[in-house]
PDB file of N, CA, C and O in Angstrom:
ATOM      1  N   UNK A   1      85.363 109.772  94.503  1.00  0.00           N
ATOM      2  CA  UNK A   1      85.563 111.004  95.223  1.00  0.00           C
ATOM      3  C   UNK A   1      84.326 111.272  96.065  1.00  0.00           C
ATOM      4  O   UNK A   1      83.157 111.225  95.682  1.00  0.00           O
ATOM      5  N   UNK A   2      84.741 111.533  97.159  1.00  0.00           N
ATOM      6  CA  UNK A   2      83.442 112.366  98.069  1.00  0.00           C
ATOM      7  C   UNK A   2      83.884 113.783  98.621  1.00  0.00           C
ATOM      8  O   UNK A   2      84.753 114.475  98.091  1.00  0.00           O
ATOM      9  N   UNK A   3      83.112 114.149  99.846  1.00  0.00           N
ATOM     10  CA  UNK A   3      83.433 115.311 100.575  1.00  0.00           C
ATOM     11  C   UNK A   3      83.335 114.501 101.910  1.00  0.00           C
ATOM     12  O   UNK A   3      82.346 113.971 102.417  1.00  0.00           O
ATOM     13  N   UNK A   4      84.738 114.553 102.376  1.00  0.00           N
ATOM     14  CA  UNK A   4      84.756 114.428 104.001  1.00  0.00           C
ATOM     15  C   UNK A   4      84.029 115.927 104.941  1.00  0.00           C
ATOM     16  O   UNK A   4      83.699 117.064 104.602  1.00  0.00           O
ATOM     17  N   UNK A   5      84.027 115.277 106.032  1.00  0.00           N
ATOM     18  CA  UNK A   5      83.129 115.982 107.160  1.00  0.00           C
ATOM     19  C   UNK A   5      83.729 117.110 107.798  1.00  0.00           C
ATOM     20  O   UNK A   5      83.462 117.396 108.965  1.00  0.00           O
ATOM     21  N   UNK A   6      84.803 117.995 106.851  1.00  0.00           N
ATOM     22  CA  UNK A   6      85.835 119.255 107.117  1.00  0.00           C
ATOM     23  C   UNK A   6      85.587 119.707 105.446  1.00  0.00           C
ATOM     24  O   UNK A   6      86.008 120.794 105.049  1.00  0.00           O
ATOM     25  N   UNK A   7      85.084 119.047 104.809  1.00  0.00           N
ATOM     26  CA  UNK A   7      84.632 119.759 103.200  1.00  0.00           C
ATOM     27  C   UNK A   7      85.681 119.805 102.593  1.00  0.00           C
ATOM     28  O   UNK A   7      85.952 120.765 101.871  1.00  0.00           O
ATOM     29  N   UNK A   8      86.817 118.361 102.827  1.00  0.00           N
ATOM     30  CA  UNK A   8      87.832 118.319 101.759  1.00  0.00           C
ATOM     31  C   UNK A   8      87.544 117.148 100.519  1.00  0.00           C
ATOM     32  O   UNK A   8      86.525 116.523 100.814  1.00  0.00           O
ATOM     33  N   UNK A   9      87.847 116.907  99.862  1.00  0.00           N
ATOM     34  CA  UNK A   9      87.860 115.993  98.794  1.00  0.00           C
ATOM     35  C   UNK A   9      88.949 114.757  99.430  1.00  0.00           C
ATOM     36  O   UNK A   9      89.987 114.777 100.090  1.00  0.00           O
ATOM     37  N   UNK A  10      88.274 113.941  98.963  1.00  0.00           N
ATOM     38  CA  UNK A  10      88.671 112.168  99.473  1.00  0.00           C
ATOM     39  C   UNK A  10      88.188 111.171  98.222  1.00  0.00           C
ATOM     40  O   UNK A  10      87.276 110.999  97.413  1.00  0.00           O
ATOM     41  N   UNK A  11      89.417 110.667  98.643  1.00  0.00           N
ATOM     42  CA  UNK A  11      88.793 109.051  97.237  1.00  0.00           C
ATOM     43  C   UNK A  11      89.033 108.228  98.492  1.00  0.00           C
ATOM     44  O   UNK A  11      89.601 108.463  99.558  1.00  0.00           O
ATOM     45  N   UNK A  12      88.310 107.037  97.916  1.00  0.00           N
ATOM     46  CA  UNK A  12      88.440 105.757  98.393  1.00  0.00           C
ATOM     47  C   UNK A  12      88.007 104.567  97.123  1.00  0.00           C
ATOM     48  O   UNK A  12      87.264 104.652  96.145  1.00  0.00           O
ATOM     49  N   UNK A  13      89.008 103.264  97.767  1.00  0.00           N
ATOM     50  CA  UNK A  13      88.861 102.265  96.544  1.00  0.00           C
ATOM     51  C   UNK A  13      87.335 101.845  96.371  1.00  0.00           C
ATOM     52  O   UNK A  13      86.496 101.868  97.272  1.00  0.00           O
ATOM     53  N   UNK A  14      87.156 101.514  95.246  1.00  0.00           N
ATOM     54  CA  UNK A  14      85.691 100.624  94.610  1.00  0.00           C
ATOM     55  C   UNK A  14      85.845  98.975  95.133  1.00  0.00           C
ATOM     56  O   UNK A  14      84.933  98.169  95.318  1.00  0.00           O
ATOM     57  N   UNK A  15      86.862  98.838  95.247  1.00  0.00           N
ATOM     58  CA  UNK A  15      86.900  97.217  95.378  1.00  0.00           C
ATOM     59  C   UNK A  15      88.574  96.941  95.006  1.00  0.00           C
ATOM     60  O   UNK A  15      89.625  97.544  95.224  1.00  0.00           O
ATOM     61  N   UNK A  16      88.099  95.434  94.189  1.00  0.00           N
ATOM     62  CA  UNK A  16      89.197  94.705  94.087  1.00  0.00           C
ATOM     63  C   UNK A  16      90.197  95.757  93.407  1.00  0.00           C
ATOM     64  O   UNK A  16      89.497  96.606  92.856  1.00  0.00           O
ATOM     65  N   UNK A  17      91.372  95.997  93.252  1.00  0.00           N
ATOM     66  CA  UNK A  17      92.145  96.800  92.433  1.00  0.00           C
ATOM     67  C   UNK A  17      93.291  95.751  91.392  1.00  0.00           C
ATOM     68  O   UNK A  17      94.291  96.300  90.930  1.00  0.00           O
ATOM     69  N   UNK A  18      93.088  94.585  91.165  1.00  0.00           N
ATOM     70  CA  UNK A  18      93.989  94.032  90.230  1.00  0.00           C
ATOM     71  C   UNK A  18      93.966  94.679  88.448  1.00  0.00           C
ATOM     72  O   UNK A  18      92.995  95.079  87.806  1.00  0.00           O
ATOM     73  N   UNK A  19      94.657  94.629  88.251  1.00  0.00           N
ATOM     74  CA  UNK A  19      94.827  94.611  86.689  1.00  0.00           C
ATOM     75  C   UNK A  19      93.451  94.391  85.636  1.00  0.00           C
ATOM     76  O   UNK A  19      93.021  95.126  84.747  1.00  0.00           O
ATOM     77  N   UNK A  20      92.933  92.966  86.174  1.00  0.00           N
ATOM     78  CA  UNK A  20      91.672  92.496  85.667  1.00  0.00           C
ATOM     79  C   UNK A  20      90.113  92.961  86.411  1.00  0.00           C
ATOM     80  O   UNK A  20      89.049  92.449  86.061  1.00  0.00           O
ATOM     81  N   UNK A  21      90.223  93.952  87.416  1.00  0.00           N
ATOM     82  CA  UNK A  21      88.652  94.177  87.664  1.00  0.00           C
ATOM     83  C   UNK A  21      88.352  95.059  87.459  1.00  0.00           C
ATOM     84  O   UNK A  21      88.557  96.074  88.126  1.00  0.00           O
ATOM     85  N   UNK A  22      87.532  94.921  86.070  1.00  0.00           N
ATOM     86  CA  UNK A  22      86.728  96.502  85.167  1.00  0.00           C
ATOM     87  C   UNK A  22      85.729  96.929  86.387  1.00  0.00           C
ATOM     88  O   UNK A  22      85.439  98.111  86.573  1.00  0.00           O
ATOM     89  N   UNK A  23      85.226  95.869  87.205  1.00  0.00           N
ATOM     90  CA  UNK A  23      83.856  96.152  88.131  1.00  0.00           C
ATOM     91  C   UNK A  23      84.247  97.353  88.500  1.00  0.00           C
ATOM     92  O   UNK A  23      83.778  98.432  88.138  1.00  0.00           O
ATOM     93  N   UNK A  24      85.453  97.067  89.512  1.00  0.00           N
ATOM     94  CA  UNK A  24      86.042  98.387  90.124  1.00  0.00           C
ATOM     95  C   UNK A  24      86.366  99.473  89.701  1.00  0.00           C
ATOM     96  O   UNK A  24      86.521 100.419  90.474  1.00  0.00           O
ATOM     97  N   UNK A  25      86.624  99.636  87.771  1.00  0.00           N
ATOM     98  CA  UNK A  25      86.578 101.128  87.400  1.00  0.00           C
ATOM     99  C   UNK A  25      85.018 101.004  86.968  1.00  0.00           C
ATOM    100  O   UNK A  25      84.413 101.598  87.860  1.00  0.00           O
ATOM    101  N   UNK A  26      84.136 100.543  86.078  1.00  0.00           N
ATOM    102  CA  UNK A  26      83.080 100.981  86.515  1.00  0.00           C
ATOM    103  C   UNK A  26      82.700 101.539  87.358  1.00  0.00           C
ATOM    104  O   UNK A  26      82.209 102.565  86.886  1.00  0.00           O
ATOM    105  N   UNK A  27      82.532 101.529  89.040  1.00  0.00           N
ATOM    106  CA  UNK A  27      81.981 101.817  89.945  1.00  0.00           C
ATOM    107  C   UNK A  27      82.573 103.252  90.193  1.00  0.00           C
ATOM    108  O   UNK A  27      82.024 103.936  91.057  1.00  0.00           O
ATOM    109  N   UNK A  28      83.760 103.818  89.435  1.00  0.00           N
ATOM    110  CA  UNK A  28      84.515 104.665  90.037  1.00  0.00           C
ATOM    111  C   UNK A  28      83.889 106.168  89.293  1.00  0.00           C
ATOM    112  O   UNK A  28      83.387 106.180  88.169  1.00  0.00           O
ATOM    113  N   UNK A  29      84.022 107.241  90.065  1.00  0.00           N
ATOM    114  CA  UNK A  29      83.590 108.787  89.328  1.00  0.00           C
ATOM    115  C   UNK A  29      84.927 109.248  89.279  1.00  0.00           C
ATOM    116  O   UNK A  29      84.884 110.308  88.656  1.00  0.00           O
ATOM    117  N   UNK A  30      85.996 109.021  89.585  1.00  0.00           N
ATOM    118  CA  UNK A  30      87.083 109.751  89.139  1.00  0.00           C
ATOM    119  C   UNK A  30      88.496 108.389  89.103  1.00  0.00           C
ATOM    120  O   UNK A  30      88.606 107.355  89.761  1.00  0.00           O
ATOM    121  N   UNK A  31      89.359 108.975  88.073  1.00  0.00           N
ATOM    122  CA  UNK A  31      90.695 108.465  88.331  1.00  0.00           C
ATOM    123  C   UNK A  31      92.046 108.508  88.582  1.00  0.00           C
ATOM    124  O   UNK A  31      92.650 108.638  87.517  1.00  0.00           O
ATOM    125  N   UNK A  32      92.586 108.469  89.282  1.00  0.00           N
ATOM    126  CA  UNK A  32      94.126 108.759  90.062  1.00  0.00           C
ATOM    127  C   UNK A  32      95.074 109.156  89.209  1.00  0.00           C
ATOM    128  O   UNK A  32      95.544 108.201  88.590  1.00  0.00           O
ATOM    129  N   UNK A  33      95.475 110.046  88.971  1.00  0.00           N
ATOM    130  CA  UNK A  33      96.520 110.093  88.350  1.00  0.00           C
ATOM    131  C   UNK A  33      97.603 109.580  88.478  1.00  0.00           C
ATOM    132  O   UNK A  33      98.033 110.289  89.388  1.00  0.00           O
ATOM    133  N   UNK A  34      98.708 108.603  88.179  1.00  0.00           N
ATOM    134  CA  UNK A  34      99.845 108.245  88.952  1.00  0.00           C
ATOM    135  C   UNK A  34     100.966 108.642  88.211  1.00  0.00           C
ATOM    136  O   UNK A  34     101.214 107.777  87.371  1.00  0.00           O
ATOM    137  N   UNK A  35     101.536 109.327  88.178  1.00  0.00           N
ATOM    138  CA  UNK A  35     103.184 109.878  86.866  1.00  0.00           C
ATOM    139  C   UNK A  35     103.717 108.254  86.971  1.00  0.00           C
ATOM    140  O   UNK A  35     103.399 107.282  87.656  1.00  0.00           O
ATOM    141  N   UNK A  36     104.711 108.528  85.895  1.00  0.00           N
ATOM    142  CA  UNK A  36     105.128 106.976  85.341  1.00  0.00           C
ATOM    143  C   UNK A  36     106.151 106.825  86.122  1.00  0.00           C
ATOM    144  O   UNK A  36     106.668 105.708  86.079  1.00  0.00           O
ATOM    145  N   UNK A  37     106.936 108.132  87.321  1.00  0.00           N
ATOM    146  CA  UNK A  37     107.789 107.102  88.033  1.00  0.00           C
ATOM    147  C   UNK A  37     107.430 107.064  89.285  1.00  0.00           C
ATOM    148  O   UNK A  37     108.277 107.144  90.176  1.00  0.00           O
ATOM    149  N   UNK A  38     106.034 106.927  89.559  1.00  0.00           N
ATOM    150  CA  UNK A  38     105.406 106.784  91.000  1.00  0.00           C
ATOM    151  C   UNK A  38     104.662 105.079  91.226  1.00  0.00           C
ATOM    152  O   UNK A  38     103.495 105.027  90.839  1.00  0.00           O
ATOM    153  N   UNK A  39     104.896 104.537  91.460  1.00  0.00           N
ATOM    154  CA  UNK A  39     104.326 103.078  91.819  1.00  0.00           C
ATOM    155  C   UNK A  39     102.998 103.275  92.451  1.00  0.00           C
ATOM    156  O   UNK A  39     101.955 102.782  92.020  1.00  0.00           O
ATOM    157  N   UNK A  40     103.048 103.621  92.933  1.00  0.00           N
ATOM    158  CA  UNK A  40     100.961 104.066  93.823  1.00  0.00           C
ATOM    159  C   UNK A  40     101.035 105.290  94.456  1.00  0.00           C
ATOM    160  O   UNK A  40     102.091 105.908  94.597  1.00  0.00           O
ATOM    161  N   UNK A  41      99.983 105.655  94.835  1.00  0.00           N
ATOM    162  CA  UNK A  41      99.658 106.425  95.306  1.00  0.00           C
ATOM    163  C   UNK A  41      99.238 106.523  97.065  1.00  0.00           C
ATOM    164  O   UNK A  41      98.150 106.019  97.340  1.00  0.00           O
ATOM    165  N   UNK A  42     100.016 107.121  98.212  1.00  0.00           N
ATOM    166  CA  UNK A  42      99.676 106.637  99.594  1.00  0.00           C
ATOM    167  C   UNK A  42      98.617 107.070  99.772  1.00  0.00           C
ATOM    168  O   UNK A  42      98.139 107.922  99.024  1.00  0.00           O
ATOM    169  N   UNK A  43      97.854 106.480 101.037  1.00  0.00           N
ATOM    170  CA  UNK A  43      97.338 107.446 101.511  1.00  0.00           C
ATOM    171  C   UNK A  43      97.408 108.329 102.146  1.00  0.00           C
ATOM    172  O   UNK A  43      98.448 108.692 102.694  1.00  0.00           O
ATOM    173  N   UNK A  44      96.207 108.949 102.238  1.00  0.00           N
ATOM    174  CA  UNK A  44      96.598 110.658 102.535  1.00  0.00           C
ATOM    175  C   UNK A  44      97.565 111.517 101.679  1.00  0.00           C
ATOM    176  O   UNK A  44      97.948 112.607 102.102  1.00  0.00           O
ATOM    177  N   UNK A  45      97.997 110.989 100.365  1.00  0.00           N
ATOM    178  CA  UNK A  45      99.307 111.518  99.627  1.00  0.00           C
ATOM    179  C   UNK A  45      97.739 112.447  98.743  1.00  0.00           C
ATOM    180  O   UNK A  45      96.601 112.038  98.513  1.00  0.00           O
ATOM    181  N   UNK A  46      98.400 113.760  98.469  1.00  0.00           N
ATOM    182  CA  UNK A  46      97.473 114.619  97.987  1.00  0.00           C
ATOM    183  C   UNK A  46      98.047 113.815  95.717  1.00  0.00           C
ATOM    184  O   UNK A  46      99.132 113.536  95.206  1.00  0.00           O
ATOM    185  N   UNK A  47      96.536 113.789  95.163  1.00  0.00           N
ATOM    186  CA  UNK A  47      97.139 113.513  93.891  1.00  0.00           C
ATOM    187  C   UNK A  47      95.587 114.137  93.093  1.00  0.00           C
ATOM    188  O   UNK A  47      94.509 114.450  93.599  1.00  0.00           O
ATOM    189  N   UNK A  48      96.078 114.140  91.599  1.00  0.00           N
ATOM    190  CA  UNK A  48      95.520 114.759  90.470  1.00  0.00           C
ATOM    191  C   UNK A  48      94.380 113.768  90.058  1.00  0.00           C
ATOM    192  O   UNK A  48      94.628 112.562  90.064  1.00  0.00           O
ATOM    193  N   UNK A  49      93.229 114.192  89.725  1.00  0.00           N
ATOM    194  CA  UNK A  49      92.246 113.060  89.682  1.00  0.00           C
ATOM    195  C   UNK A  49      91.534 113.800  88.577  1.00  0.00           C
ATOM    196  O   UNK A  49      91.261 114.989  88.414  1.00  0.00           O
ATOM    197  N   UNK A  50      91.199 112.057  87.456  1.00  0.00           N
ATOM    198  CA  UNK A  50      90.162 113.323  86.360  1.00  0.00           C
ATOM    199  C   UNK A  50      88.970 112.831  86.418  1.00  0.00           C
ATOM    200  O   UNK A  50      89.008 111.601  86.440  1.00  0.00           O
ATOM    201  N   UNK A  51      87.778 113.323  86.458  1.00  0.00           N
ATOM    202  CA  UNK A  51      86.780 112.986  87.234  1.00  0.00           C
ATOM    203  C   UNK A  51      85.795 112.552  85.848  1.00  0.00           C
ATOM    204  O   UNK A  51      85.711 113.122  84.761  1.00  0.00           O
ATOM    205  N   UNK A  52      85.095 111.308  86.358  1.00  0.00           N
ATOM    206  CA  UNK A  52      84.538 110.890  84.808  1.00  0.00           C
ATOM    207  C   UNK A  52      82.901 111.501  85.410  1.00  0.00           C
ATOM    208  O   UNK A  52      82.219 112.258  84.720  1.00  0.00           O
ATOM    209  N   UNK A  53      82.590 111.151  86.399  1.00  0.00           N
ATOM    210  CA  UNK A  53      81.096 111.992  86.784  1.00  0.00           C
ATOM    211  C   UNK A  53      81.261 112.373  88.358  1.00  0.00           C
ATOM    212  O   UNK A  53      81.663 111.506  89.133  1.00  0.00           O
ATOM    213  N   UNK A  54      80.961 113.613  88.797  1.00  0.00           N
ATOM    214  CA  UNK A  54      80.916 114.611  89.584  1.00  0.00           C
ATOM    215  C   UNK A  54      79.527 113.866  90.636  1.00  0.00           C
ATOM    216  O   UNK A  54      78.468 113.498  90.128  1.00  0.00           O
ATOM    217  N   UNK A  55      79.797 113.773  91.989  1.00  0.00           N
ATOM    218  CA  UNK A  55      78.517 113.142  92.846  1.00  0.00           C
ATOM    219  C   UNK A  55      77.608 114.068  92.989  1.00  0.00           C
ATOM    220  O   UNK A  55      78.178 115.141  93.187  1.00  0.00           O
ATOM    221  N   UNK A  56      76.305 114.193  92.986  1.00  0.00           N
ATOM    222  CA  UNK A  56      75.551 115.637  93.401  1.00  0.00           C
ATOM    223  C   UNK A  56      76.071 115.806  94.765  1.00  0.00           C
ATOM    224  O   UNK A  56      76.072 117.027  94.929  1.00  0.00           O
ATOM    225  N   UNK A  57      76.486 115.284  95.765  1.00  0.00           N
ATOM    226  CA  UNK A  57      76.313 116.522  96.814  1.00  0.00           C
ATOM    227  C   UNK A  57      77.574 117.015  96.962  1.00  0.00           C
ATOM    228  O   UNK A  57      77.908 117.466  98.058  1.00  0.00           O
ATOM    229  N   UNK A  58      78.604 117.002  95.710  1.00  0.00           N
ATOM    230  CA  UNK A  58      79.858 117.823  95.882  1.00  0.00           C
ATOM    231  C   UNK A  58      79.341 119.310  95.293  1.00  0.00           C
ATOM    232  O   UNK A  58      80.120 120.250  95.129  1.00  0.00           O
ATOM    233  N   UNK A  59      78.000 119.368  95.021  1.00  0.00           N
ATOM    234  CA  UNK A  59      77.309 120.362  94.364  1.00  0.00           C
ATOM    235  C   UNK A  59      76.579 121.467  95.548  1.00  0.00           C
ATOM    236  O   UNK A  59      75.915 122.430  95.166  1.00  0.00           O
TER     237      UNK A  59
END
């Protein structure tokens, strides 16, 4: 999660997104919520995120 340059909240990917790359949730401060009958998430699609650490300058 960051703050875009209008002071909304934005994710963007860490990297690889397969099944097998922990790298990429490591690297991550929050995670997507997806309900079980949604396949992904678009972009720009507004979604629920639970945030494992907060960036300082969303502060």
């Amino acid at each position: 999660m960051y703050v875009d340059d209008t002071g909304g909240y934005r994710a963007k990917l860490t990297g690889n997104q397969s099944s097998g790359a922990l790298s990429s949730m490591a690297m991550a401060n929050g995670l997507a919520i997806c309900p079980d009958d949604i396949g992904m998430i678009d972009v720009d699609e507004i979604a629920k995120v639970e945030m494992i650490d907060w960036p300082d300058d969303i502060f």
